[in-house]
Structures are given as C-alpha cells and as structure tokens.
LOBA-654924 format. One record per residue (C-alpha): z, x, y; residue number from 1; residue in one letter. Coordinates in nm, 3 decimals, decimal comma. Layout:
% LOBA-654924
Z / X / Y / NUM / A
...
//
This chain:
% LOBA-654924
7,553 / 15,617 / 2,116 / 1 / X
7,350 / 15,292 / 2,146 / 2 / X
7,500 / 14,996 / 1,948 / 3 / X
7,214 / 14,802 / 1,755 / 4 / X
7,230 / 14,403 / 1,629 / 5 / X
7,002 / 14,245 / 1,391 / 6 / X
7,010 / 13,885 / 1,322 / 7 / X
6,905 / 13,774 / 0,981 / 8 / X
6,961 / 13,960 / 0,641 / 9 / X
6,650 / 13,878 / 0,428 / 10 / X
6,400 / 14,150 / 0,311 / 11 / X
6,273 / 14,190 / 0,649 / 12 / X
6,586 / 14,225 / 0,898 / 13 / X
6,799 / 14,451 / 0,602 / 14 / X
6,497 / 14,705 / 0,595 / 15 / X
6,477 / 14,690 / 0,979 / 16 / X
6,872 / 14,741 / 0,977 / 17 / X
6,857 / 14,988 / 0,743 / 18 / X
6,559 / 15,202 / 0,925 / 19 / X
6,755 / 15,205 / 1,257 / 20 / X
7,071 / 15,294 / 1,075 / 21 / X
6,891 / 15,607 / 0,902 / 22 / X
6,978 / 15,859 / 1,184 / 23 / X
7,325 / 15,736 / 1,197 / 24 / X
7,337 / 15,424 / 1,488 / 25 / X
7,592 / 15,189 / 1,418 / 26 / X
7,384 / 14,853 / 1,339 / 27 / X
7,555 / 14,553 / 1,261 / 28 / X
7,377 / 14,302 / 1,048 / 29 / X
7,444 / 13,972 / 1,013 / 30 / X
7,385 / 13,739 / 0,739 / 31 / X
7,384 / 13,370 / 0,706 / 32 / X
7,517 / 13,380 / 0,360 / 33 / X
7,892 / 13,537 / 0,353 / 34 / X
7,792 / 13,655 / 0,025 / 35 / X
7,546 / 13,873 / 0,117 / 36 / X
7,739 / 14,017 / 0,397 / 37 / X
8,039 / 14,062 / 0,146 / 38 / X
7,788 / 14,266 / -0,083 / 39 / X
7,616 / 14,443 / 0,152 / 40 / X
7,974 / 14,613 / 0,295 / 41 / X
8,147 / 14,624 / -0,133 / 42 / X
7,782 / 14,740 / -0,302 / 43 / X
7,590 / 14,881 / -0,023 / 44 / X
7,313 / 14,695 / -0,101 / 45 / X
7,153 / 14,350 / -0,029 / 46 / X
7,164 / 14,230 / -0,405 / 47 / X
6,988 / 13,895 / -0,295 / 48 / X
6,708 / 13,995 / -0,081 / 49 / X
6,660 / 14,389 / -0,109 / 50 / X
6,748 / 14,464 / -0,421 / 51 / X
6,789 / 14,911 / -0,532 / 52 / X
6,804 / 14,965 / -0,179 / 53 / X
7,079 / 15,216 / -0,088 / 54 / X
7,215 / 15,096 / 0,253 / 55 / X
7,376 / 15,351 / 0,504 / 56 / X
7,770 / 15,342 / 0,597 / 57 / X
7,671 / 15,335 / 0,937 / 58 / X
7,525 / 14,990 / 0,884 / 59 / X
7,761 / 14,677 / 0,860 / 60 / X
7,696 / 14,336 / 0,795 / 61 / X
7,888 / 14,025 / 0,908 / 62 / X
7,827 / 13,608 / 0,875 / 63 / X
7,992 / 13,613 / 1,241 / 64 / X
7,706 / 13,568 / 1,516 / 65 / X
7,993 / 13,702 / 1,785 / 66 / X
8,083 / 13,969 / 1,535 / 67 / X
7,726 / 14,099 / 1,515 / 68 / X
7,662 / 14,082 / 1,914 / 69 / X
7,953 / 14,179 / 2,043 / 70 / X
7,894 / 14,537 / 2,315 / 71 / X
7,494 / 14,508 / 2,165 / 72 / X
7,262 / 14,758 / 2,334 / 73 / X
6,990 / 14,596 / 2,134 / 74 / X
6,917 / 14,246 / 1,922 / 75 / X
6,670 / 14,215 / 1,659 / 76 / X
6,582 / 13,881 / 1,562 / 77 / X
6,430 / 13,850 / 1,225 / 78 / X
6,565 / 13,491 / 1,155 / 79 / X
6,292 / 13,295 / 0,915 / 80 / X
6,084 / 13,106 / 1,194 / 81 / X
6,223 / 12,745 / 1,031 / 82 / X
6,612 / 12,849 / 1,120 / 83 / X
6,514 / 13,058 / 1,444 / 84 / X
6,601 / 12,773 / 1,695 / 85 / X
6,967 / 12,693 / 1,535 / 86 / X
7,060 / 13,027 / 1,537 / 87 / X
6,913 / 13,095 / 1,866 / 88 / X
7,139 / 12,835 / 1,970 / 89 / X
7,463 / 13,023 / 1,790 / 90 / X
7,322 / 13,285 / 1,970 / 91 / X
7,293 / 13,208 / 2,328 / 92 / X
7,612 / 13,192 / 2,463 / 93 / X
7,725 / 13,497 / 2,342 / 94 / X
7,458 / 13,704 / 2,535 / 95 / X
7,742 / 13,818 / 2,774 / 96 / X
7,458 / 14,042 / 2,921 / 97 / X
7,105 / 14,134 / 2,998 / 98 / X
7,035 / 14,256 / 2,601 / 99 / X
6,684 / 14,338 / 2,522 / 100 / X
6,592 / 14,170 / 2,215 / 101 / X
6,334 / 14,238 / 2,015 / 102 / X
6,156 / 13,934 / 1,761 / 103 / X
6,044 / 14,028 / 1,420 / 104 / X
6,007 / 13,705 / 1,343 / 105 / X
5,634 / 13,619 / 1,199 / 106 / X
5,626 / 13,218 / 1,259 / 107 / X
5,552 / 12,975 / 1,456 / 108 / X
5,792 / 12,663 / 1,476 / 109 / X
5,678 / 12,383 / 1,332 / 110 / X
5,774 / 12,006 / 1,497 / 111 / X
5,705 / 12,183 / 1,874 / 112 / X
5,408 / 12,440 / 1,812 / 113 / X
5,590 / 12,690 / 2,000 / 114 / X
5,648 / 13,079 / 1,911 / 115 / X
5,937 / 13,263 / 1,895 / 116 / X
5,947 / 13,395 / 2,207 / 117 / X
5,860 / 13,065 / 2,367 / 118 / X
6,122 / 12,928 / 2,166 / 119 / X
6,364 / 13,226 / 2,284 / 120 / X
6,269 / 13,122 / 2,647 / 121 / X
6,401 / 12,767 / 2,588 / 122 / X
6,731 / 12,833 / 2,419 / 123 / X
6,828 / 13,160 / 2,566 / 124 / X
6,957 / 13,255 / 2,931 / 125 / X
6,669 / 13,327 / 3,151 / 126 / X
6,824 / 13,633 / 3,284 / 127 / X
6,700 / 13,801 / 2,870 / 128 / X
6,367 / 13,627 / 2,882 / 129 / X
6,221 / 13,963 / 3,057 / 130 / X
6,413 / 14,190 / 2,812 / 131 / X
6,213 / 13,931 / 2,496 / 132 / X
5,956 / 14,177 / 2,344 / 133 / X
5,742 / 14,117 / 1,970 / 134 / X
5,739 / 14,414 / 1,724 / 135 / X
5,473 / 14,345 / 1,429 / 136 / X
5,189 / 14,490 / 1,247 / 137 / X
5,095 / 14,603 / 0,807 / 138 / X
5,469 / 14,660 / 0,752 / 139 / X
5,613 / 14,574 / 0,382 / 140 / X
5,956 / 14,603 / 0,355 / 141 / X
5,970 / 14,764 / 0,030 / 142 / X
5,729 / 15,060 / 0,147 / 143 / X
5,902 / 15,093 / 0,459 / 144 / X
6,248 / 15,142 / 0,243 / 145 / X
6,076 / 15,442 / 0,023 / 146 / X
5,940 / 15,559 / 0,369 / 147 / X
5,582 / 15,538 / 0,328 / 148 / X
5,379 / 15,563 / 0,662 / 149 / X
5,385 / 15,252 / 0,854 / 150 / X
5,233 / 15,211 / 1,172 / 151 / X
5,369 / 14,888 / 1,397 / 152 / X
5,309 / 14,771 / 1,767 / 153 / X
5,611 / 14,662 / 2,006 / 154 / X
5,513 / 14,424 / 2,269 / 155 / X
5,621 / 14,362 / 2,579 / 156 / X
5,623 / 14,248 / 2,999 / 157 / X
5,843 / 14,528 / 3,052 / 158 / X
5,653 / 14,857 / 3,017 / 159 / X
5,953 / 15,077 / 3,067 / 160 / X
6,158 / 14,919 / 2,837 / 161 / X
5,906 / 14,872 / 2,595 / 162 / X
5,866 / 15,251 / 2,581 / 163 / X
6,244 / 15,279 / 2,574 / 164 / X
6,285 / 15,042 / 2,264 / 165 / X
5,889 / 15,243 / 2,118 / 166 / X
6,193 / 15,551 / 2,098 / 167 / X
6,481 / 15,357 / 1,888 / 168 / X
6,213 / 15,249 / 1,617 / 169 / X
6,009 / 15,531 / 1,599 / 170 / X
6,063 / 15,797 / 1,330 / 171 / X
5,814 / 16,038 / 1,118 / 172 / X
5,726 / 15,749 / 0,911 / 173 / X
5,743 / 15,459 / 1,114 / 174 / X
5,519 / 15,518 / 1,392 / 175 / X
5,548 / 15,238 / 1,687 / 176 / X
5,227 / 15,207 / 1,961 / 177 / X
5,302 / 14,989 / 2,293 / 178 / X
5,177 / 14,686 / 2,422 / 179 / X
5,196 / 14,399 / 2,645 / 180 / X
5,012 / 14,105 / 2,478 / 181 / X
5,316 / 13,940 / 2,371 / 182 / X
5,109 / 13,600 / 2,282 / 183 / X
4,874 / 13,753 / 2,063 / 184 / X
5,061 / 13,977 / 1,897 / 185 / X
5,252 / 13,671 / 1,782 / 186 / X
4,973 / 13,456 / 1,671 / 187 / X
4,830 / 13,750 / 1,487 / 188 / X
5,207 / 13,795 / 1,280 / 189 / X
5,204 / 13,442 / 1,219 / 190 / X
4,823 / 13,342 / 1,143 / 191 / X
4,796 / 13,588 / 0,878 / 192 / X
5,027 / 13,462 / 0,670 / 193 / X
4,851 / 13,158 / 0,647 / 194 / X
4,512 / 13,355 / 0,566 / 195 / X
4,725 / 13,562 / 0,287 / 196 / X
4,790 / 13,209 / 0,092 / 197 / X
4,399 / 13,170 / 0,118 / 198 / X
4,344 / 13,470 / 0,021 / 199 / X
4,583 / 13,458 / -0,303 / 200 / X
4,429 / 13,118 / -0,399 / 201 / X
4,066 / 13,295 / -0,389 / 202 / X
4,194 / 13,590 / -0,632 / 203 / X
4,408 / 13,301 / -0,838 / 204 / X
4,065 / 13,127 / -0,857 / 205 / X
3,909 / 13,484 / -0,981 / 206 / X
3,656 / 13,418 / -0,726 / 207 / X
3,573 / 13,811 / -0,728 / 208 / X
3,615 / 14,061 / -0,424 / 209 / X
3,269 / 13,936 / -0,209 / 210 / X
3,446 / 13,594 / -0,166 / 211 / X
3,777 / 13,755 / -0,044 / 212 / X
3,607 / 13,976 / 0,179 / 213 / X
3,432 / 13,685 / 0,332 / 214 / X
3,768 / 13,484 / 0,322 / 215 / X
3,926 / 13,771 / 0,530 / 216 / X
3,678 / 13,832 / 0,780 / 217 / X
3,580 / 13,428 / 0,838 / 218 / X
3,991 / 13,425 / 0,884 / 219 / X
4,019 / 13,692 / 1,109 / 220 / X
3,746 / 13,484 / 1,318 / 221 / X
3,972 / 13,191 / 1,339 / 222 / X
4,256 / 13,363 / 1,448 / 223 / X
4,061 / 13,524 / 1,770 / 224 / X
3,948 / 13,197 / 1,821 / 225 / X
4,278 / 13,030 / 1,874 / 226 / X
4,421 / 13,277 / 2,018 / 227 / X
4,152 / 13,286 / 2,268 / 228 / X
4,217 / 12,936 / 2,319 / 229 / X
4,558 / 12,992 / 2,407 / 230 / X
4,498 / 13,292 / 2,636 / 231 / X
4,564 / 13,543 / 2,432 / 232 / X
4,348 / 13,912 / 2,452 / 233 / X
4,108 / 13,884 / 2,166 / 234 / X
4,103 / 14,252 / 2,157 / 235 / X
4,473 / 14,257 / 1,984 / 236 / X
4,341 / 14,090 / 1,723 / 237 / X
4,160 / 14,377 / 1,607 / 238 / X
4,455 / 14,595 / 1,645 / 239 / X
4,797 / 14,645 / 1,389 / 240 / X
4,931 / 14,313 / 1,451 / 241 / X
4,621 / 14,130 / 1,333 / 242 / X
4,360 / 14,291 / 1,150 / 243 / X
4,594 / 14,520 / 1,033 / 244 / X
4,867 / 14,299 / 0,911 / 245 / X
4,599 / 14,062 / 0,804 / 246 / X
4,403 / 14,339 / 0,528 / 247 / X
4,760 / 14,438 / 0,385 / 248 / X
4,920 / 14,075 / 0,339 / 249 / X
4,546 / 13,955 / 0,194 / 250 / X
4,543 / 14,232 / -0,029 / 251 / X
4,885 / 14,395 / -0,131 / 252 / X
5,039 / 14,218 / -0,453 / 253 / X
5,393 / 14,258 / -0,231 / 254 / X
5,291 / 13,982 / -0,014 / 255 / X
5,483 / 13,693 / -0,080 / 256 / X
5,219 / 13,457 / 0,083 / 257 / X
4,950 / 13,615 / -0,106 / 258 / X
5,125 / 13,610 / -0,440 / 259 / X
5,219 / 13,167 / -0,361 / 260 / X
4,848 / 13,142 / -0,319 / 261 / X
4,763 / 13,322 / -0,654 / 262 / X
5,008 / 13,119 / -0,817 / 263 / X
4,839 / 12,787 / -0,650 / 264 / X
4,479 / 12,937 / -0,795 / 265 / X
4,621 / 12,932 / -1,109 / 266 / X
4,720 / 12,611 / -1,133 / 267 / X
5,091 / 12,614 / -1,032 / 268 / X
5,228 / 12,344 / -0,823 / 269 / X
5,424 / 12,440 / -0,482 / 270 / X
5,737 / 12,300 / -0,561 / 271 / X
5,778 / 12,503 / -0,885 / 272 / X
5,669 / 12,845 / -0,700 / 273 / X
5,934 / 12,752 / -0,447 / 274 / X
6,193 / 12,679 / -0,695 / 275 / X
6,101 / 13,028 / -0,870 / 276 / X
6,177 / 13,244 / -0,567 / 277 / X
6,451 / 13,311 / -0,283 / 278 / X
6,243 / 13,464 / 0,008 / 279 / X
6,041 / 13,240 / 0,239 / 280 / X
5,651 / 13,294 / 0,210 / 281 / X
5,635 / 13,219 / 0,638 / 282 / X
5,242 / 13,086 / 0,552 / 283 / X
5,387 / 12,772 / 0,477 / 284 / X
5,527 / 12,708 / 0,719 / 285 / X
5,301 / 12,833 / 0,967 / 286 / X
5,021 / 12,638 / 0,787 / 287 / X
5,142 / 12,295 / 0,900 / 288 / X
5,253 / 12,482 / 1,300 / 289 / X
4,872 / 12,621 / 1,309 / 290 / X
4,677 / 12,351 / 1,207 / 291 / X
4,861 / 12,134 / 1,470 / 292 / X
4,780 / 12,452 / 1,737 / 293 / X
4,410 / 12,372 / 1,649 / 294 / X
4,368 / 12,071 / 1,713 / 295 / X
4,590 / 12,065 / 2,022 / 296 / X
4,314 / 12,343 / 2,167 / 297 / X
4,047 / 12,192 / 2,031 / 298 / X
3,983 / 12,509 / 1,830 / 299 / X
3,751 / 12,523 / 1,448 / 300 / X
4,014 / 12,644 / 1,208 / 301 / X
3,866 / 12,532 / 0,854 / 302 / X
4,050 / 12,776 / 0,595 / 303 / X
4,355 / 12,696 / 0,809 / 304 / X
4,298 / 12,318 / 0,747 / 305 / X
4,192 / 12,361 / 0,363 / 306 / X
4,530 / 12,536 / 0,341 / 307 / X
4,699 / 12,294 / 0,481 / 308 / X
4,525 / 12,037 / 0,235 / 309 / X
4,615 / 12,226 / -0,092 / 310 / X
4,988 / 12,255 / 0,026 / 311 / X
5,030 / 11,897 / 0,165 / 312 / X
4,776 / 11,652 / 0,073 / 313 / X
4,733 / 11,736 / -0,311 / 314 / X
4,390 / 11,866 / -0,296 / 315 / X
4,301 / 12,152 / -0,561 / 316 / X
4,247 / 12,477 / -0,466 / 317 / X
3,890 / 12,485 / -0,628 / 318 / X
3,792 / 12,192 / -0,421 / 319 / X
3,923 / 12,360 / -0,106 / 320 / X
3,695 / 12,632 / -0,160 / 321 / X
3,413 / 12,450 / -0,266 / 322 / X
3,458 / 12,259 / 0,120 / 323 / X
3,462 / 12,586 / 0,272 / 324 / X
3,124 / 12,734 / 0,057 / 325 / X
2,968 / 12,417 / 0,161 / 326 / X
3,008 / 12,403 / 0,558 / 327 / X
2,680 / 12,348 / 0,744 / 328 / X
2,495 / 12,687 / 0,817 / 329 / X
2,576 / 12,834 / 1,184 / 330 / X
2,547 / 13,199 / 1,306 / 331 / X
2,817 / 13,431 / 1,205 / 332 / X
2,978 / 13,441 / 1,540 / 333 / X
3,051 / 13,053 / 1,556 / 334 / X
//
C-alpha cells in the first residue's frame, strides 16, 4: 500500500489529505502549527482551518517535515505560495529518493516572479524536478469534503506518471483529466485569484451582474495574454484550471478572494479584513507577483494593475472601476 505526504495543513492540503485518506491510504499530514497537528490526531479534526470535518484514522498529522516524508510514495505540496520556498528548503534534503510530488499550490512568489514549480526546480534535487507535476482546477474545499462533484486537471512532463498519480486522486466524485501544460496550468491557479478580488469588489460595489460578466471575461483575456507571453498553451486557459477555476472563485460566496474584494467594495480597509480571518486569500499575494509578470513581458494587464492599486496604493475601489469603464475603445480581442 502506497504511503502518501502532504505538506501544509490549511483548508486546502487537510481536504486533499483527507480525500486520499478516504479509501484507507496512510497519509501523513503535516502542519506548521503543532497545534493543529496535536488536534488533528486528539479531535480528528482541523479545528483551525477545516472546521466539522470528520478526518479518517488512517490520516496523521505531524509539525515534523522528516516525520511527514519519511518512506513517501507521494508529496503533495499545498504550502501558501508566500512560505513555499522556506519549507521547500526544510524539505529538500530529506527527499532521500526520486518522490513524485505533486503542487497544489495556487501562487506565484512574489520578490522573484517565479511559480511553484520553478521555485521547486531551484530548491529541490534535480533528480525530482521530472517527477514535479500541477494539480488545479473549480475545486472548493468545503464541497470537496461533503463530496460534491469536482472535476480537476493534473499536469505533467511525465505522461506515465501523470496517469499513475490521475489513479491515486481520482474517485466517483473527484474526477481528475491529464495534461502536460505545466506553465499554464499554473498561471491559470494563480491569476484567478487575483480576478476573484476584482470580481468581489464589483459585487461589493453592487455594480449588477452585466459588469461582473464583463469583469470575468475581460479577465480571462488577460490571463491568455500573459500566459501567452510566457509560452504557455492558450488553449488551457479555457480548460478546468482557468476558465473553470476562474467562474467558481468569481462567483461562489466560498471564495476567500472573492469575499476580501466584497469586503473592499464595501468600504472595508485590507488590514481589518486581514485581521478578521486566518486563511490566506492567495490574490493578494499574487496581485503584487502578476503585475510585476506584466510588465516584465510587456503584457496589458489593467484589472490586474487596478487591483494592485486598491490593495497597495490607497486608491478606492469605485475609482478603480471607473479607470477600467473609461479605457480608450479597442476591439474586443485586444
């Protein structure tokens, strides 16, 4: 029986421990706050970060990296994209062999630009950077725990052991399609978090359903064009990982970067939504990471820039929009 790691006990990596726990794999789990670990193997459940969630004996959770790795058949990295590097870091040296590991981390680090897996291929041996694949795609924890359908996409260079890893995730409910665009898949995770905080801010603003339609689609734009830019296959942007993940996280009241940007329509500042919550809305982040992406490429990203403005530079949400409403006209496809 295969052994199965995942690194980072938030909302995100718990449910992901807890789905491949369901038919009985041992998973270890481990959390940067003793605490949680503590609770999750007393309580059986995450009390911080997944709260009513019954967790499964066979899962175990542990605040020791060598602990949670040791005789791995499997990693799963869903480390908030800010901490990823430092506990990459932890991590490295205890790879003791080839490991396949698998990123479920939606982010894109900020001071170097780079994502995860990049940032995998610069901290970890080189012998795992073939084994590195991306899983992503409309995926809220909190469905996927009450087993509502979810459909994801696992990327990878490696087509046999991408289908190899497609069989550990896949269940009735969690359905997992194969690919290899491991760049674009990425940006697509990351970039629609951003779009999600726009998105809020327009509904916070009670701007009406036309303007977030427009906000959507005019994001979903700028997110082919970067990733264009970058080399990515513009065609995966149409898939799970981006237009997929970028309807649900725009639109579902469970997305914590959607509900931030409500709260910023409405007035709130961003240091008393963050002092409010616990989980990390990634958009934030990734705001300040994808601006800098765009104008390294040379790439139009305007709702990503008038994102960046209301969280940084002070500027109100209703003047952000108003910038965007009065661009110059162009054709739709510019």
């Amino acid at each position: 029986m295969q052994v199965l790691s995942v690194i980072g006990a938030g909302a995100w990596g718990t449910t992901l421990a807890r789905h491949l726990a369901e038919p009985s794999h041992p998973v270890r789990l481990w959390a940067y706050e003793p605490e949680v670990a503590r609770a999750i193997n007393d309580t059986r459940e995450n009390t911080l970060f997944l709260p009513g969630v019954r967790l499964p004996t066979s899962l175990t959770a542990t605040h020791a990296l060598e602990e949670a790795v040791a005789g791995s058949d499997v990693v799963v990295f869903a480390v908030p994209s800010h901490a990823a590097r430092s506990v990459l870091i932890g991590l490295a040296p205890l790879l003791s062999k080839t490991v396949p590991i698998v990123s479920a981390t939606k982010g894109i680090e900020e001071g170097s630009l780079k994502l995860m897996t990049q940032v995998m291929e610069e901290v970890l041996p080189s012998r795992v950077h073939r084994a590195l694949t991306v899983l992503s795609g409309p995926s809220f924890a909190a469905e996927v725990c009450r087993g509502k359908p979810t459909a994801t996409v696992l990327a990878g260079e490696d087509d046999g052991l991408v289908r190899r890893l497609q069989n550990v995730f896949m269940t009735p409910a969690f359905r997992v399609y194969s690919g290899r665009d491991v760049l674009g898949v990425q940006l697509g995770g990351a970039l629609k978090n951003v779009m999600a905080l726009a998105a809020g801010v327009v509904d916070g603003l009670e701007l009406g359903h036309n303007a977030r339609a427009a906000l959507i689609t005019r994001g979903l734009a700028e997110m082919i064009r970067l990733g264009t830019a970058m080399g990515a296959d513009p065609r995966t942007f149409y898939g799970l990982s981006g237009v997929g993940d970028l309807v649900l996280t725009c639109t579902g009241p469970l997305s914590r970067n959607y509900t931030v940007g409500v709260k910023l329509g409405r007035g709130e500042s961003l240091t008393d939504i963050l002092k409010g919550t616990q989980t990390v809305a990634e958009g934030i982040h990734t705001s300040r990471a994808a601006a800098g992406l765009a104008d390294r490429h040379g790439v139009e990203m305007p709702i990503v820039h008038e994102v960046h403005a209301v969280l940084f530079e002070g500027k109100s949400p209703h003047h952000a929009v108003g910038h965007l409403m009065e661009r110059a006209a162009k054709e739709e496809g510019g």
